[in-house]
C-alpha positions as CSV (number, residue, x, y, z in Angstrom):
1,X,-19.0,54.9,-2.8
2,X,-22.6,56.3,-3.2
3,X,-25.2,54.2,-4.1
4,X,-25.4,56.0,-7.2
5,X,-22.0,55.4,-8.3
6,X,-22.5,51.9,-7.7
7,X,-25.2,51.6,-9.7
8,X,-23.3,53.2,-12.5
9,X,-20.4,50.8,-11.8
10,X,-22.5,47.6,-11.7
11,X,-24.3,48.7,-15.3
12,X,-21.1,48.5,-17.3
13,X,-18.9,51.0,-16.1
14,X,-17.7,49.4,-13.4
15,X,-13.8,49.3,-13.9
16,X,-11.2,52.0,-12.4
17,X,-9.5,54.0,-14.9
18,X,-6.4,52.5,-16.0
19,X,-3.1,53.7,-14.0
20,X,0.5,53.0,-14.2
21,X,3.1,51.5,-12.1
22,X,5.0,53.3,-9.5
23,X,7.4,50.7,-9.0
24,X,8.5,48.0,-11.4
25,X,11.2,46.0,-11.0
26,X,12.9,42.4,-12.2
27,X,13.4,40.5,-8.5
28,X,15.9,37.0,-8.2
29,X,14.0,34.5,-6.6
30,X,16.5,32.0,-7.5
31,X,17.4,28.4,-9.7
32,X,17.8,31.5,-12.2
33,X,14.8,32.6,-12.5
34,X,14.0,36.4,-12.3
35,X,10.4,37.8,-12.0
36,X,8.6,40.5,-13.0
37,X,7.2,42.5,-10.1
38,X,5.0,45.7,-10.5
39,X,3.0,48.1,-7.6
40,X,0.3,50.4,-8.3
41,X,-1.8,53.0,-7.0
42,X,-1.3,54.0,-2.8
43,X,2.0,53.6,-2.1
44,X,0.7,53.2,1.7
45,X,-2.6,51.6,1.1
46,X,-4.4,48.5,1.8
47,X,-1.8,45.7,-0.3
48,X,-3.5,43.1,-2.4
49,X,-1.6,40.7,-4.4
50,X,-3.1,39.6,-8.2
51,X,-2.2,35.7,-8.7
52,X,-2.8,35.3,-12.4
53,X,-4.4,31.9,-14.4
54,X,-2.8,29.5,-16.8
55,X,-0.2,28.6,-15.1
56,X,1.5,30.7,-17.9
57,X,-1.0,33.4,-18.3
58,X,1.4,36.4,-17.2
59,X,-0.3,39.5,-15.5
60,X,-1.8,42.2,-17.6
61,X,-2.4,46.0,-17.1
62,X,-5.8,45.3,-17.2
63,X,-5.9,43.4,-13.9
64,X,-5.1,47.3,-12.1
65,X,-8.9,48.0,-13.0
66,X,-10.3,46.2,-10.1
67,X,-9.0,48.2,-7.3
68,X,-9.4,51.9,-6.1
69,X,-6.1,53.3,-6.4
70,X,-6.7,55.5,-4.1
71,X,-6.8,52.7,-1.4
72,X,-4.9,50.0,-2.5
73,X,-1.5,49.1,-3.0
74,X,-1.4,46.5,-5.8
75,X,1.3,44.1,-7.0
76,X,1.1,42.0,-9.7
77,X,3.8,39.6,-11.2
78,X,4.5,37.5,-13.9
79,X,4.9,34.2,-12.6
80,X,8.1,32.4,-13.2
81,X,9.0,31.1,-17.0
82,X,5.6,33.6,-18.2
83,X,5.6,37.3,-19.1
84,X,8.3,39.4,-18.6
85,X,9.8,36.9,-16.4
86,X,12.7,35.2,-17.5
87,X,14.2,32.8,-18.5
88,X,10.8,32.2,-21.0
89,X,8.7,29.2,-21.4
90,X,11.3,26.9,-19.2
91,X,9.9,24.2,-16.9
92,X,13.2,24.4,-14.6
93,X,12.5,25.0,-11.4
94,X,8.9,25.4,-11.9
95,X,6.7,24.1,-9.6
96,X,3.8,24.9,-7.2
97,X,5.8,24.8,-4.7
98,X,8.2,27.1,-6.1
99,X,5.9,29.9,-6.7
100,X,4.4,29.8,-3.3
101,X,7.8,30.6,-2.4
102,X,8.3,33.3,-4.7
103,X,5.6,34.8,-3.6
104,X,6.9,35.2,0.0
105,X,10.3,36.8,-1.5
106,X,8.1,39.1,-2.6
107,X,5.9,40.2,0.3
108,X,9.5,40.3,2.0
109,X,10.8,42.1,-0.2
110,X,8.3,44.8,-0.2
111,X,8.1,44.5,3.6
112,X,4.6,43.5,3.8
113,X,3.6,41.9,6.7
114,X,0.2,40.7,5.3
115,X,-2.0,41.2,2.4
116,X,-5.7,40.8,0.7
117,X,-4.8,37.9,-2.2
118,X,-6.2,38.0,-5.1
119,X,-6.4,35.3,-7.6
120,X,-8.9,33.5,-10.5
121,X,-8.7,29.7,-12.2
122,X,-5.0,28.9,-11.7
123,X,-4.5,32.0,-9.9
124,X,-7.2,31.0,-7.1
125,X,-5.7,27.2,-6.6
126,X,-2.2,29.2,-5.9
127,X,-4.0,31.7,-3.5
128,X,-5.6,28.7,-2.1
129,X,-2.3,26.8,-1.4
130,X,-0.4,30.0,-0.5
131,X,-2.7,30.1,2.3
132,X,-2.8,27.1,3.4
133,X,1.0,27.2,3.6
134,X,1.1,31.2,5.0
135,X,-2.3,31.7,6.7
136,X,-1.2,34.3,9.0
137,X,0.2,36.3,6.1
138,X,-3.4,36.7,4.1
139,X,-5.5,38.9,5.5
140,X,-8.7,38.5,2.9
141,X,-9.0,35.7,0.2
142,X,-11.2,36.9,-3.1
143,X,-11.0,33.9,-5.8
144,X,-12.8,33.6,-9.4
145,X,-13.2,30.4,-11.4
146,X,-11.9,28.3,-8.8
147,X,-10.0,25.1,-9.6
148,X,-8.6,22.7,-7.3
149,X,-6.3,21.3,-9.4
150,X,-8.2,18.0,-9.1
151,X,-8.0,14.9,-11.6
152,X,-12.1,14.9,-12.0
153,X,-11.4,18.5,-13.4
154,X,-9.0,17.8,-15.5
155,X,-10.6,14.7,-16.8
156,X,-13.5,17.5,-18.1
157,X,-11.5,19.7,-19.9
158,X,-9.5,17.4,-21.1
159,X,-11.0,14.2,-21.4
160,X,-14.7,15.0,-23.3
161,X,-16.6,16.5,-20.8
162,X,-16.1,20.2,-21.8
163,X,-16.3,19.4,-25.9
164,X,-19.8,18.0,-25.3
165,X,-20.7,21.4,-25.4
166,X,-18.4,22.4,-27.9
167,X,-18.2,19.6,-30.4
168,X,-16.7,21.7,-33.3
169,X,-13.4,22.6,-31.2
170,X,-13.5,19.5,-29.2
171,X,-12.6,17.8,-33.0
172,X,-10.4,20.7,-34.0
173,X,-8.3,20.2,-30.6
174,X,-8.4,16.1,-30.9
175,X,-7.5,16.3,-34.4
176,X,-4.1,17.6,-33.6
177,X,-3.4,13.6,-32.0
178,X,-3.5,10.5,-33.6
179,X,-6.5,8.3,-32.8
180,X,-4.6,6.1,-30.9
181,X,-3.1,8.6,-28.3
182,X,-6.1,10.2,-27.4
183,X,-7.0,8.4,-24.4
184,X,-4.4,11.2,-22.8
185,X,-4.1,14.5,-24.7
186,X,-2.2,15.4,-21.5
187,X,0.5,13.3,-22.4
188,X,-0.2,13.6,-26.3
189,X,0.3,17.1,-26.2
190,X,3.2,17.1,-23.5
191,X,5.6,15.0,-26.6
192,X,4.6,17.7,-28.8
193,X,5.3,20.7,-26.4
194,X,8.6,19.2,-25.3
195,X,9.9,18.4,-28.6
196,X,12.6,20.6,-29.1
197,X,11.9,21.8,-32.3
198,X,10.6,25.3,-31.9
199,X,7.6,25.4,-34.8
200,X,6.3,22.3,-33.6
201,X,5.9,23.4,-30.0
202,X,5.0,26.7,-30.8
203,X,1.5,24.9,-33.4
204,X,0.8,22.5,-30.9
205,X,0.7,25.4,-28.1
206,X,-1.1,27.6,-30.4
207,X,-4.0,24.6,-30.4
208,X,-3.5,24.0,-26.5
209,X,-4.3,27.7,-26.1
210,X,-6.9,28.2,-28.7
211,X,-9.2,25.0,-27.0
212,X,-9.0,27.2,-24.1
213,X,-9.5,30.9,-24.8
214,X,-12.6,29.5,-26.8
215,X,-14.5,28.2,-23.9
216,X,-13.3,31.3,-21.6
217,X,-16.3,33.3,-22.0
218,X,-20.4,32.6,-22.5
219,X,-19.9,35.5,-25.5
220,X,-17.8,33.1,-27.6
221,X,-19.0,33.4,-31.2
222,X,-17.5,30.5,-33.2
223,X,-13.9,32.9,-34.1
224,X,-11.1,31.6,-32.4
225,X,-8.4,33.8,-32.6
226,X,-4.5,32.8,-32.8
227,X,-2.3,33.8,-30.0
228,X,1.7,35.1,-30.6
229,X,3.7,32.4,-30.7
230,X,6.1,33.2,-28.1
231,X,3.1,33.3,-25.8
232,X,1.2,30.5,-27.2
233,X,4.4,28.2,-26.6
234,X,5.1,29.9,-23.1
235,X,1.3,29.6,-22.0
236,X,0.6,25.7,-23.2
237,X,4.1,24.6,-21.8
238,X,3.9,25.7,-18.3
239,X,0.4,24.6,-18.7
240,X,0.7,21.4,-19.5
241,X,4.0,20.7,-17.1
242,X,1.8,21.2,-14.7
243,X,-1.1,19.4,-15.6
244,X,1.3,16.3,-16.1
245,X,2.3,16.6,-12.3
246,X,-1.1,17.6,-11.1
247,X,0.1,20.7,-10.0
248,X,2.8,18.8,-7.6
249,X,0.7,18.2,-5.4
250,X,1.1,15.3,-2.6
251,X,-2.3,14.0,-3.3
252,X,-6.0,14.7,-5.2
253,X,-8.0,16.7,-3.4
254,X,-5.3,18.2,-1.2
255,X,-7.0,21.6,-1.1
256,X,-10.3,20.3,0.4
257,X,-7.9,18.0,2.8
258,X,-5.9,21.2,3.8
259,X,-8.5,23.6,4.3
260,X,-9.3,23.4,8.3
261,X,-5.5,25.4,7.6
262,X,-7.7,28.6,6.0
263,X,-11.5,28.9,7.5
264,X,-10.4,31.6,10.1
265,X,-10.0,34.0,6.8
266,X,-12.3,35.4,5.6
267,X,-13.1,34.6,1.9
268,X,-15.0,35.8,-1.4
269,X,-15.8,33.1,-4.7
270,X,-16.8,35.2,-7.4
271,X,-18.0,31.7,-9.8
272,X,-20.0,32.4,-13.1
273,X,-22.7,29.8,-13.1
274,X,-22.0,28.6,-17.1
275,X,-18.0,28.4,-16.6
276,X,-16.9,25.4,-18.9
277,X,-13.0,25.3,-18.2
278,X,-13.9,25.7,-13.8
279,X,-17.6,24.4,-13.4
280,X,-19.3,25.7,-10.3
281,X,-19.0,22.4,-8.5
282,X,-15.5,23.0,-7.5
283,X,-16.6,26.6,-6.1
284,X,-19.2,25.2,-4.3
285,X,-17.2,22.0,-2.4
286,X,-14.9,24.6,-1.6
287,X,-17.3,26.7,0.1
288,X,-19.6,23.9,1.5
289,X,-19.1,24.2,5.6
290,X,-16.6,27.0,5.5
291,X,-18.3,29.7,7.4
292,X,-16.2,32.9,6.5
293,X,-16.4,31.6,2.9
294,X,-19.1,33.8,1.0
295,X,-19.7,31.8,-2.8
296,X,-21.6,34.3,-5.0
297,X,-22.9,32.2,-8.2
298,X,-22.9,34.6,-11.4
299,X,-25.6,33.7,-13.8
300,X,-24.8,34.0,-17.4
301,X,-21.1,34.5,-16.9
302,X,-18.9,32.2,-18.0
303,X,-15.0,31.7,-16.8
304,X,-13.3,34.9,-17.9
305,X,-11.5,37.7,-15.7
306,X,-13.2,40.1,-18.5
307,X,-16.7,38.7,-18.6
308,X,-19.1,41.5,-17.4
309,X,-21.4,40.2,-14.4
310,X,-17.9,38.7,-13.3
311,X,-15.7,42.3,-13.5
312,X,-18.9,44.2,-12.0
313,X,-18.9,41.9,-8.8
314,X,-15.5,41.7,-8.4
315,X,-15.1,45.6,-8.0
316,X,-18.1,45.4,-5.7
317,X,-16.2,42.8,-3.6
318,X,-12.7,44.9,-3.4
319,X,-14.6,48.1,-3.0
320,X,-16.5,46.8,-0.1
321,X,-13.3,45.6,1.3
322,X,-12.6,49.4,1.8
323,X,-14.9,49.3,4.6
């Protein structure tokens, strides 16, 4: 790219244009569970797989945007229980260590020997772990937001720490708990979401959902919108599941443990500096000593795939890539 171009891109028009799948497809990765699997752009180009946030969050069109179709093959997939994937909003079979796996069946199945991986919040702990468990299979790591599934970072978005800065919702999300359960709104919420009955889950998610998308991005301005239902429910279950078994994981901190597995790859942290749901100081023990590990601090950006600075530097990341 010219440096023209890339001045455009990094002013505000910095995403590709949108394009469509050329392959979709519903793949059986077992426990019956089938996931939604999609490729764009070059068939024969560079592959990069997307790892979306929540977990829950499901993959969006939108996440096609940060790539040059012309050079590389995306794939994107709703995670199990999420999306298109089905069966919907089930915590069966649901575990770290089952989408690690799935995402193998899918490199496999697509006959990819290795790939760039792609993944923010959620999306970069999986990317994380999938390497540490496959390193000769990623090629490139770029993460955003990163959380290491950690209790200290759940303890600030769930414990206080976040609603300092957001006192209003902080209430509006406590409110939802009796006083005397709210030393865990883990567990709190977890009754609520399990509960069986279909309209409680589906407020309680809605409110699990809404504290979150709030905080996502630095633009927020005091409207909290309400997510579907369906997705709400979906989103705040799988969520919280996993929160309640800190991500299955065989110990705290097991990322920063495991790493020595990873620092021969060579790795990208895109990290706005004002992210309340990831704060910068995971990013930066991450990066701390690991010498193929470039950290790139965003100033004004918040957590968001969408927010600006953050979607301008990521393209300037994978289009570099393109060497």
């Amino acid at each position: 790219m010219d440096r023209t171009a890339g001045q455009k891109r990094a002013s505000g028009a910095f995403l590709y244009p949108m394009i469509e799948p050329f392959d979709q497809r519903m793949l059986e990765v077992g426990d019956g569970h089938r996931i939604y699997v999609e490729q764009s752009g070059n068939p024969e180009g560079q592959p990069v797989v997307v790892l979306h946030g929540g977990p829950g969050g499901g993959c969006s069109p939108a996440m096609r945007r940060y790539f040059d179709p012309e050079f590389y093959r995306v794939i994107l997939f709703d995670q199990r229980g999420c999306g298109r994937s089905r069966p919907h909003a089930t915590v069966l079979a649901n575990t770290t260590w089952h989408l690690i796996a799935d995402i193998e069946v899918i490199r496999q199945e697509l006959e990819i020997e290795d790939w760039h991986v792609f993944g923010g919040s959620w999306g970069a702990t999986l990317a994380l772990l999938y390497a540490e468990t496959h390193p000769d299979r990623v090629t490139q790591l770029v993460l955003r937001g990163v959380f290491l599934a950690m209790q200290s970072e759940l303890d600030w978005f769930y414990g206080g720490g976040a609603g300092v800065f957001y006192p209003d919702l902080w209430q509006r999300f406590t409110q939802m708990i009796p006083e005397e359960e709210r030393g865990d709104l883990i567990a709190a919420y977890h009754e609520r979401l399990f509960c069986g009955d279909f309209a409680i889950e589906a407020r309680f998610g809605r409110a699990w959902a809404q504290w979150e998308n709030a905080l996502a991005s630095v633009e927020f301005d005091g409207m909290v919108g309400e997510a579907p239902p369906d997705y709400a429910r979906a989103f705040a279950r799988l969520e919280n599941h996993y929160f309640t078994h800190k991500a299955f994981l065989e110990e705290d901190g097991q990322i920063l443990r495991d790493r020595h597995r990873i620092e021969h790859i060579p790795a990208t942290i895109v990290q706005g500096r004002l992210d309340m749901i990831c704060p910068p100081h995971s990013a930066w023990r991450l990066a701390q000593g690991w010498a193929r590990c470039d950290l790139r601090l965003i100033g004004a950006s918040g957590h968001a795939l969408s927010e600006p600075r953050i979607s301008a530097e990521l393209v300037r990341v994978m289009d570099a890539l393109r060497g």
